[in-house]
LUMMARZA-653879 format. One line per 5 residues: number of its first residue (from 0); for each residue x, y, z of N, C-alpha, C. Coordinates in pm, whole numbers. Each point is the difference from the previous one (the first is absolute). Layout:
<rs>
NUM) X/Y/Z/X/Y/Z/X/Y/Z | ...
</rs>
This chain:
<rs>
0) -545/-367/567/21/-120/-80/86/-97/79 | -10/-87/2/20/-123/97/85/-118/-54 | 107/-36/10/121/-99/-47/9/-165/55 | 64/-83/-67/27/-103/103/154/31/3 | 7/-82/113/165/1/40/31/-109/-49
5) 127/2/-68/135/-149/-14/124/-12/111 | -14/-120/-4/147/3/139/104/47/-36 | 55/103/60/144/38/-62/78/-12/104 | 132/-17/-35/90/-90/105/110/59/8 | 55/108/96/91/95/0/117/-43/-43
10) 87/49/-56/124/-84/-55/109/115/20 | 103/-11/37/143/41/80/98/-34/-85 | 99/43/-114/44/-32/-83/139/-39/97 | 84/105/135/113/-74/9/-91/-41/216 | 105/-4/29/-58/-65/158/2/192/40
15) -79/-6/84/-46/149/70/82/-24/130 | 23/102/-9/122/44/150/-78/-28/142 | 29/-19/70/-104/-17/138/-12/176/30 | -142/36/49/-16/175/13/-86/-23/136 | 80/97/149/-70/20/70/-147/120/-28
20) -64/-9/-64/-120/84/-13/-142/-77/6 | -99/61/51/-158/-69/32/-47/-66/-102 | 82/10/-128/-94/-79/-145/36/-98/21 | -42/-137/-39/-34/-128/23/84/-16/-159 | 54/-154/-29/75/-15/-129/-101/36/-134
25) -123/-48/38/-58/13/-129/-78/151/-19 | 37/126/85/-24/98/-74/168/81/-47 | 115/-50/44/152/46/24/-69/75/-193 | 64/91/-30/26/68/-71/105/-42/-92 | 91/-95/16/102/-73/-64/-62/-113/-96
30) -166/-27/27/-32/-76/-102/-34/43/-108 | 10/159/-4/-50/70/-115/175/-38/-67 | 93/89/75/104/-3/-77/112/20/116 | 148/-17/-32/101/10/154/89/112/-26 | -76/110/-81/85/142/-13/-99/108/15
35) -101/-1/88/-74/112/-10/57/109/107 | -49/110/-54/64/94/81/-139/15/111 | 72/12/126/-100/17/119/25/108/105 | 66/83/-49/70/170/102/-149/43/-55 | -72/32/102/-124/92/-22/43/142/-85
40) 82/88/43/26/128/-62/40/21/-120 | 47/-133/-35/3/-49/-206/-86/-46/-59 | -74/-79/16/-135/-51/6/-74/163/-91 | -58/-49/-98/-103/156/-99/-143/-3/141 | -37/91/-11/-137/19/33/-81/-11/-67
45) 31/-7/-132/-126/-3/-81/29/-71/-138 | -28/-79/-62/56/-62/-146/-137/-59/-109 | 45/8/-62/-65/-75/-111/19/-47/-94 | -63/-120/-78/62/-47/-112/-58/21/-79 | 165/39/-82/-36/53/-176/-78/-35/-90
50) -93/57/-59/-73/-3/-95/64/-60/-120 | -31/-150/-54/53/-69/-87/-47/-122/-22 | -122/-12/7/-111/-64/-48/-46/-113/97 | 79/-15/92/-59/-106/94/-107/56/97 | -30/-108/58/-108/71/182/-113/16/-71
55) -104/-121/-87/-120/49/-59/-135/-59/83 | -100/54/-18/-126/-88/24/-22/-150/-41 | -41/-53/59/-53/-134/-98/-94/-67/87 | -79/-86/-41/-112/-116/68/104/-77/76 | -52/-38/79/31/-135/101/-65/-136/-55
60) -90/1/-117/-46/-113/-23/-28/-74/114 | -115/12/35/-78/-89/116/-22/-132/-42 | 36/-106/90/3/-155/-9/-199/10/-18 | -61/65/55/-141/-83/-6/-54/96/-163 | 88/71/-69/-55/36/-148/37/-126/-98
65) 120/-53/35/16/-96/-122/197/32/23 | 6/119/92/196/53/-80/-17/26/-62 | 148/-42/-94/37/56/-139/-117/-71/-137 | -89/-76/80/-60/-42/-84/-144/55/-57 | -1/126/106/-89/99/-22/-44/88/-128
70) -94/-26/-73/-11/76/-120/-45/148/14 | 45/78/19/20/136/51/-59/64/-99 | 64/-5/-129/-76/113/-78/-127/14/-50 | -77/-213/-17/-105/-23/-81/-95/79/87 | -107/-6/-103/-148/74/38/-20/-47/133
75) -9/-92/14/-48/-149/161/168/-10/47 | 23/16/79/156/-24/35/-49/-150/92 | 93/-57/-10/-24/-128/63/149/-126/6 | 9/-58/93/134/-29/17/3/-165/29 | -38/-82/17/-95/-100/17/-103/-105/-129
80) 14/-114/-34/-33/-74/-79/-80/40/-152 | 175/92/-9/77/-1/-155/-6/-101/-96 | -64/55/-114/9/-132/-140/124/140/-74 | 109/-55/18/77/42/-135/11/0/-131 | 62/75/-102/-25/-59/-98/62/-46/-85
85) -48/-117/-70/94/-47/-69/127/66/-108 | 85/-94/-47/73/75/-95/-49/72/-139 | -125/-122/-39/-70/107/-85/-73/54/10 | -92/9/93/-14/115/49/14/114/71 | 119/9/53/107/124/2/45/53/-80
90) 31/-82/-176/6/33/-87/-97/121/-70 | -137/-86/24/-117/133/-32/-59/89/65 | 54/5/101/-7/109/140/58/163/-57 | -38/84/-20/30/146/24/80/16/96 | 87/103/17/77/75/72/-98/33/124
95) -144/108/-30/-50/10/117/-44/-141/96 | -64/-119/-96/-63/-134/97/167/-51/91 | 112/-13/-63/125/21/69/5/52/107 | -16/126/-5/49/55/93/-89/-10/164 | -116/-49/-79/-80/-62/152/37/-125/56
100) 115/-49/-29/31/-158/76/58/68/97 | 53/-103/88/95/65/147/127/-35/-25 | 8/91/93/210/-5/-44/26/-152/-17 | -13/-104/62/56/-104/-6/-20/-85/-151 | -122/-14/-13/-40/-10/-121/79/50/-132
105) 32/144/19/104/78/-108/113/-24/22 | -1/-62/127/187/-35/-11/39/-153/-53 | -127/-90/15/13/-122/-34/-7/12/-155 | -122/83/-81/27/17/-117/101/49/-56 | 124/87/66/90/80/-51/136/-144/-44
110) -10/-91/114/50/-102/10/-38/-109/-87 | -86/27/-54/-43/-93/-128/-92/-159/88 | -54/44/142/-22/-123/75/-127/-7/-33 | -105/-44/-65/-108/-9/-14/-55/-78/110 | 42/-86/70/-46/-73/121/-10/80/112
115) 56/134/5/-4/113/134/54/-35/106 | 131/-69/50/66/-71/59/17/126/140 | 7/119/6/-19/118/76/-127/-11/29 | -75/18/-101/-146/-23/58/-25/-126/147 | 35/-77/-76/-40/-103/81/70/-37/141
120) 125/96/-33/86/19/133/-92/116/125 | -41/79/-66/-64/93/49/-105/-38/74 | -118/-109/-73/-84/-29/30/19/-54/116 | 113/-65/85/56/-66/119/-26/71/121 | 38/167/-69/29/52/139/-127/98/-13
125) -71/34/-74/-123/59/-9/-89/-57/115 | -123/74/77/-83/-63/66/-68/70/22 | -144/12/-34/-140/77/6/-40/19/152 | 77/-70/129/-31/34/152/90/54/72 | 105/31/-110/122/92/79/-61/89/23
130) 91/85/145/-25/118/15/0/96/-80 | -59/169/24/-14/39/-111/171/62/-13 | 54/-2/102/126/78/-17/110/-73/-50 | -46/-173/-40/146/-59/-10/25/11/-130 | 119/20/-31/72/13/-149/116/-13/-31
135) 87/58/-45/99/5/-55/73/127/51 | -34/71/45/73/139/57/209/-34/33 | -27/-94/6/177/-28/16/73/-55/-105 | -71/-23/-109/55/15/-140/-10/140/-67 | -119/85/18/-28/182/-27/133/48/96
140) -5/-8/105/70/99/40/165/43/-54 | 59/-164/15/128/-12/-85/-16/30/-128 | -83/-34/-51/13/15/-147/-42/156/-75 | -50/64/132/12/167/-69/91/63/78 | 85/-66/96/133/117/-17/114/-64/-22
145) -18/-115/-92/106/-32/-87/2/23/-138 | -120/5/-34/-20/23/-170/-81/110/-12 | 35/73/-134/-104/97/-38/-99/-41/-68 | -112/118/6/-109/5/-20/-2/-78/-140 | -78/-92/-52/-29/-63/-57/-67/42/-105
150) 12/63/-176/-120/24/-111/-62/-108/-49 | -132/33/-57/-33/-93/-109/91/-36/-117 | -38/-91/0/94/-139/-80/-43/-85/-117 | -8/-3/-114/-64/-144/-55/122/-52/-43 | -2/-128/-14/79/-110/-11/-35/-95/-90
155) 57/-30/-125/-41/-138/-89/46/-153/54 | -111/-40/45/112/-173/29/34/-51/-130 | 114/-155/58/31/-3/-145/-118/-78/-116 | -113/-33/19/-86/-29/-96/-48/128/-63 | 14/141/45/-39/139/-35/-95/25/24
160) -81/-52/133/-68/96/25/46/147/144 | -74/108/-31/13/91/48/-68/4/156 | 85/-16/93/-76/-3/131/32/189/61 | -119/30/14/29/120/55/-5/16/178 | 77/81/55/26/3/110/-11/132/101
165) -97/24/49/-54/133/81/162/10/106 | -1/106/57/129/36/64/-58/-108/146 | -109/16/66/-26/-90/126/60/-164/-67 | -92/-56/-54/33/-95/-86/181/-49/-2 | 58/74/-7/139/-30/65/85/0/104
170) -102/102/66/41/57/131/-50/-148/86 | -149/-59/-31/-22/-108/36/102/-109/-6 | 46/-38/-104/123/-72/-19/126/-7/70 | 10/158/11/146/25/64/-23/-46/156 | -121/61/30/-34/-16/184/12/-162/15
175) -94/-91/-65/4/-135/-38/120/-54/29 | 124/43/-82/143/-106/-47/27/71/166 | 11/94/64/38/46/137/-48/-72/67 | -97/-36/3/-114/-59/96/67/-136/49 | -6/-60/-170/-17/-177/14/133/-55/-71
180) 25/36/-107/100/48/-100/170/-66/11 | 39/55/63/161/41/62/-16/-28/159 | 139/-8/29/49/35/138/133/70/-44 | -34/89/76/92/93/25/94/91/117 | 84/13/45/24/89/105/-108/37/36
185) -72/15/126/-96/41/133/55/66/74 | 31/176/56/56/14/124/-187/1/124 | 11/-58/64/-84/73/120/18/20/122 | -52/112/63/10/67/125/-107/9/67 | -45/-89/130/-98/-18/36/-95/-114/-15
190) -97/-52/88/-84/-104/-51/-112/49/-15 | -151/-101/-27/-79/5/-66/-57/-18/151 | -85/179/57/-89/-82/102/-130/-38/-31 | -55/-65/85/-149/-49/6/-94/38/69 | -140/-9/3/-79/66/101/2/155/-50
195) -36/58/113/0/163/8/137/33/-26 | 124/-39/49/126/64/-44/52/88/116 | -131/-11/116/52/120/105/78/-39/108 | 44/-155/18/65/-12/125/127/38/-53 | 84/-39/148/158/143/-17/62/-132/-45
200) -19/-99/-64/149/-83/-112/-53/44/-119 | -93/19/-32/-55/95/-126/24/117/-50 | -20/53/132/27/147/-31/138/39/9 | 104/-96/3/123/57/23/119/-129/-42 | -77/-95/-99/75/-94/-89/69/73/-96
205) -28/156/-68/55/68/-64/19/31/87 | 137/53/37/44/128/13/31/116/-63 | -65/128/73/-51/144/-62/168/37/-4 | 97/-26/92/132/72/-61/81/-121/-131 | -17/-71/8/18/-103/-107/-55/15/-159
210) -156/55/37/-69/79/-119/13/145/-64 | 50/70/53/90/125/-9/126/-43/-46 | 72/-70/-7/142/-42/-61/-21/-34/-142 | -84/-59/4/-48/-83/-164/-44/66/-54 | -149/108/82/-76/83/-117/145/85/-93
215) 66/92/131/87/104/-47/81/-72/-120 | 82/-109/25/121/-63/-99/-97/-35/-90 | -60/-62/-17/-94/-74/-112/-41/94/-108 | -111/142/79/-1/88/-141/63/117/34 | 40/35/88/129/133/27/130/-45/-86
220) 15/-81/7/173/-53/-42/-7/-115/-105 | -93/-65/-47/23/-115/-87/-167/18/-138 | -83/80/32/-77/-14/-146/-48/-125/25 | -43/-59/117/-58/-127/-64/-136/-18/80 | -43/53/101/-95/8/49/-29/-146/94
225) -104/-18/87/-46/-100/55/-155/-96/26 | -7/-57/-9/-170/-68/69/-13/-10/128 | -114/32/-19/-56/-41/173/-141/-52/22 | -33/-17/87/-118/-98/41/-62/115/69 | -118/85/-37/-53/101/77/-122/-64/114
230) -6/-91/33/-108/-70/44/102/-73/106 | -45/48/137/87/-99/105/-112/-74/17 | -61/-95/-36/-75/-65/51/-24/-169/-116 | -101/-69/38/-3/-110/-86/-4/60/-156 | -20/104/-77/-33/4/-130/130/64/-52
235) 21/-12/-117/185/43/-10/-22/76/-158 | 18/120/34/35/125/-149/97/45/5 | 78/-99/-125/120/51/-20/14/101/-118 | 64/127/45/29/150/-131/134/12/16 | 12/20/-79/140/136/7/-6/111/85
240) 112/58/55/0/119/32/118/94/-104 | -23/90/-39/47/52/-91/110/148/32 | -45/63/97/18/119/62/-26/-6/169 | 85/146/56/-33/-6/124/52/174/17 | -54/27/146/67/109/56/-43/-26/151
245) 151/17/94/17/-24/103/44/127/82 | -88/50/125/33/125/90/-14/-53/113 | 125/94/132/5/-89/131/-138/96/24 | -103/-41/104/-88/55/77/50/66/142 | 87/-66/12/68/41/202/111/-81/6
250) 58/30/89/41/-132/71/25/-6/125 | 64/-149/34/-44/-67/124/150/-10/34 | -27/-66/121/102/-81/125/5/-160/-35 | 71/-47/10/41/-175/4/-148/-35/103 | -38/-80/-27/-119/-19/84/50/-211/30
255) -49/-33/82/81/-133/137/-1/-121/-172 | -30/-10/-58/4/-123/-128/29/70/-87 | 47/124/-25/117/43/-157/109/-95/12 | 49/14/-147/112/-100/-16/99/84/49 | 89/-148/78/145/38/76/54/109/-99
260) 42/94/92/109/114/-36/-57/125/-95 | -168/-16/-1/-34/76/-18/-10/183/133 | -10/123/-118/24/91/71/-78/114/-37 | -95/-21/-77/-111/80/-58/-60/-70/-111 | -141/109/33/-119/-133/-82/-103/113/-80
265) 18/27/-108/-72/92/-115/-144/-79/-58 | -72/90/16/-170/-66/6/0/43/-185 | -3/-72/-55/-36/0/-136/-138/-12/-111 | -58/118/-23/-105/-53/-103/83/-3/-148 | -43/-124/-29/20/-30/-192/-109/-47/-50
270) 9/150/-108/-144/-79/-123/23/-42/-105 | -16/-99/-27/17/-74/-140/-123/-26/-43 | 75/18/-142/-108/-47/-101/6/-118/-81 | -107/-61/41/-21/-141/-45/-61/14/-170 | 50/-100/-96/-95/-71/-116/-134/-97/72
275) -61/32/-93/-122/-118/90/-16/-39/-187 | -131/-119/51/-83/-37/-123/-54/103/-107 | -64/-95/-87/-122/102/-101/-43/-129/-62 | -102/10/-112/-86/-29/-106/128/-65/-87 | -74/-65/-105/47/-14/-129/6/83/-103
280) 126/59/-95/-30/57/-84/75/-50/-118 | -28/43/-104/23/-5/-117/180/61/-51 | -33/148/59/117/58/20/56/30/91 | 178/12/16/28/61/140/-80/63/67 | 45/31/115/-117/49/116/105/148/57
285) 139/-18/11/68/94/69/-48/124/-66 | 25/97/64/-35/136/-54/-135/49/4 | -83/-96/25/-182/-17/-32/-33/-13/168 | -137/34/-16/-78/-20/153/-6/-133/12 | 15/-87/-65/-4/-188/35/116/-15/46
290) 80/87/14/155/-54/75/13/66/179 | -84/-81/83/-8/10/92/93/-36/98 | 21/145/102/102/0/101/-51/120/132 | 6/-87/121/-8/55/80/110/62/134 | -40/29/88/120/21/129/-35/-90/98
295) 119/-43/74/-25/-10/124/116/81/133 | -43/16/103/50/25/62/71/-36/137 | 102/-58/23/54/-65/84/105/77/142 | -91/4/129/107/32/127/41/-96/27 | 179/62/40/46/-107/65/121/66/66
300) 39/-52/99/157/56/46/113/-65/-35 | 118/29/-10/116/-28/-61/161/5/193 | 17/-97/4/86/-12/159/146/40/-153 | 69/54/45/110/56/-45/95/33/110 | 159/-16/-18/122/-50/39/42/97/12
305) 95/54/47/67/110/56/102/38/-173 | -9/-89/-94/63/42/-100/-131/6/-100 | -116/66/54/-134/-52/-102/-30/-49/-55 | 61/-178/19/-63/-72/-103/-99/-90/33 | -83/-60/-45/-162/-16/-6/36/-156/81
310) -17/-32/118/47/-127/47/-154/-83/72 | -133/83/-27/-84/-57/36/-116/60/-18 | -129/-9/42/-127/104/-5/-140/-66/32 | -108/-8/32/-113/-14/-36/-115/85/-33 | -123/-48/-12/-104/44/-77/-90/109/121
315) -56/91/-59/-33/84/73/-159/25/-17 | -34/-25/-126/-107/2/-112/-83/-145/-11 | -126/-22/35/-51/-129/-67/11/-37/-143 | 31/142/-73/26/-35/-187/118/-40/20 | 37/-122/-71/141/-51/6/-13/-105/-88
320) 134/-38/-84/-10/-115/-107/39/-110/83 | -97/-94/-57/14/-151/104/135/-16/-88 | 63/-41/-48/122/-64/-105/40/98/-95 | 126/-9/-66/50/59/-75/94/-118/-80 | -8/36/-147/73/-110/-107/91/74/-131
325) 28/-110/-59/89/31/-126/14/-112/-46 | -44/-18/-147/17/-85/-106/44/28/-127 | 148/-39/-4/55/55/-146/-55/-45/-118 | 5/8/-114/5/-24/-137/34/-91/-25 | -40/-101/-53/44/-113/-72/153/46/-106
330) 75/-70/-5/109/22/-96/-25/-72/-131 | -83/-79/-51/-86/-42/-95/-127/-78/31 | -70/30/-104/-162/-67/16/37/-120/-127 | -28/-139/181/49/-108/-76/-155/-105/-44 | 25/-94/-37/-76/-103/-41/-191/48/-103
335) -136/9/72/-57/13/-54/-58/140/-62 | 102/103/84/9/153/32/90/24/-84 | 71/-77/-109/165/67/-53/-64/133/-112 | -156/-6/-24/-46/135/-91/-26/85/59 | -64/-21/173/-23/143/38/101/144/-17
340) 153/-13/-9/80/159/-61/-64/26/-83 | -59/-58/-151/-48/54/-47/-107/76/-15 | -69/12/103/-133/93/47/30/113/118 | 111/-19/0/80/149/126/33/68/-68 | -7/87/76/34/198/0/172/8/28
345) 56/-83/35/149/33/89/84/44/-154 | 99/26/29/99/8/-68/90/-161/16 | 71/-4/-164/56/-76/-43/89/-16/72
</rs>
């Protein structure tokens, strides 16, 4: 399943220390955060994050279906030159003819907008010659390992009618307000390559000991997990990674371009397991075969300091994440979004 990319723009909350090591500023590990622990021999080998309703499946909503404007559940799904319906006739609409509009549609009705002001926002960025992979994947990705899994919902607007709401159907929403929505804190590590992804500023814009610092602190030490771009090349899928387990294979000698003051170099396989896409459903997906997750597997070596701490590395493996990100949570859902809490799973 195939994503579009959004520009994300690494952000450094205090000034980063100057570091003799081979990473370049925009993969430094300090843009994640300026307290990570980086002594390899503290560092977990293996972590995962807790089971507590985040890290779910969801659509990417493809720009050439319509987006969020996609009618997913009706008989004909179709996303693209929508007659809505009026107020009175939403009025005489059933729960089931409801539940075949598209999320946007149910959110404009929940809002009492009979003009579909989402809709018509939507309709902007919709386009029947996009690629098939471009979407929203960078509103999904944040928005399932910040919020939990999402139930069905109905909702009375205030004229009373009953808009009912499939769990995707919000999940659409949530990916949406991520997407286009908010700005929010962005950390990123790494750029966006192009082409094949195989020349060496590509293959080594991340740095593999830089990516070992973050995986470990991120879900070894903090529960919060990360995104990445599994695609070094022009097409950009952004998932979660959720889990990992890391074993040295051998190791090496300082070889003539390890970073200064390096004094041994541990050949590392880590497999993580990625969230990917799925379908639309009705109901949660976690726990079910629609909640799709795979592995990948990443070599790489780690240049380490005579006090073992992780001061450099590269890629050893052609599998490698072009970029790595983090997008927090909104601290409120402001302006045409101030109802979406009410269709979340989170706690109060």
């Amino acid at each position: 399943m195939k994503f579009l990319f959004f520009l994300l723009l690494p952000l450094i909350a205090k000034a980063a220390p100057l570091l003799d090591y081979p990473w370049q500023w925009f993969s430094d590990p300090n843009i994640m955060a300026m307290d990570l622990e980086r002594n390899f021999d503290r560092l977990p080998v293996q972590a995962a994050i807790r089971n507590d309703g985040r890290f779910w499946s969801g659509d990417y909503w493809a720009l050439s279906k319509g987006n969020i404007n996609y009618r997913w559940k009706a008989p004909r799904p179709v996303g693209f030159n929508l007659r809505s319906p009026t107020r009175e006739e939403a009025f005489q609409m059933t729960l089931a003819e409801l539940s075949h509009l598209s999320p946007s549609e149910k959110f404009d009705l929940l809002n009492g907008r009979y003009d579909y002001p989402l809709k018509k926002e939507v309709e902007g960025i919709a386009n029947r010659r996009a690629e098939i992979w471009e979407g929203i994947c960078h509103g999904w990705a944040p928005a399932s390992m910040n919020h939990k899994e999402p139930f069905p919902k109905g909702i009375r607007n205030a004229d009373g009618i009953m808009v009912p709401f499939g769990s995707a159907d919000i999940k659409a929403l949530l990916s949406y307000y991520y997407a286009h929505g908010f700005t929010s804190p962005t950390h990123q590590m790494g750029w966006r390559c192009y082409g094949d992804g195989d020349d060496d500023e590509c293959r080594e814009d991340l740095n593999a000991g830089a990516f070992h610092i973050v995986l470990a602190n991120k879900i070894g030490f903090r529960n919060e997990g990360i995104i990445v771009d599994l695609k070094h090349g022009e097409e950009v899928w952004n998932h979660p990674i959720v889990s990992y387990s890391s074993k040295v294979i051998k190791w090496k000698r300082p070889k003539r371009n390890s970073a200064p003051g390096t004094v041994r170099r541990p050949k590392i396989e880590t497999i993580a397991r990625v969230i990917m896409g799925t379908g639309n459903y009705w109901e949660p997906v976690r726990g079910t075969a629609a909640q799709k997750e795979i592995t990948k597997k990443y070599v790489y070596y780690l240049d380490l300091n005579a006090s073992n701490d992780i001061i450099g590395g590269d890629w050893d493996s052609d599998e490698r994440p072009d970029f790595l990100w983090v997008k927090y949570r909104p601290v409120e859902f402001t302006e045409a979004f101030h109802r979406l809490p009410e269709l979340l799973n989170d706690e109060k």
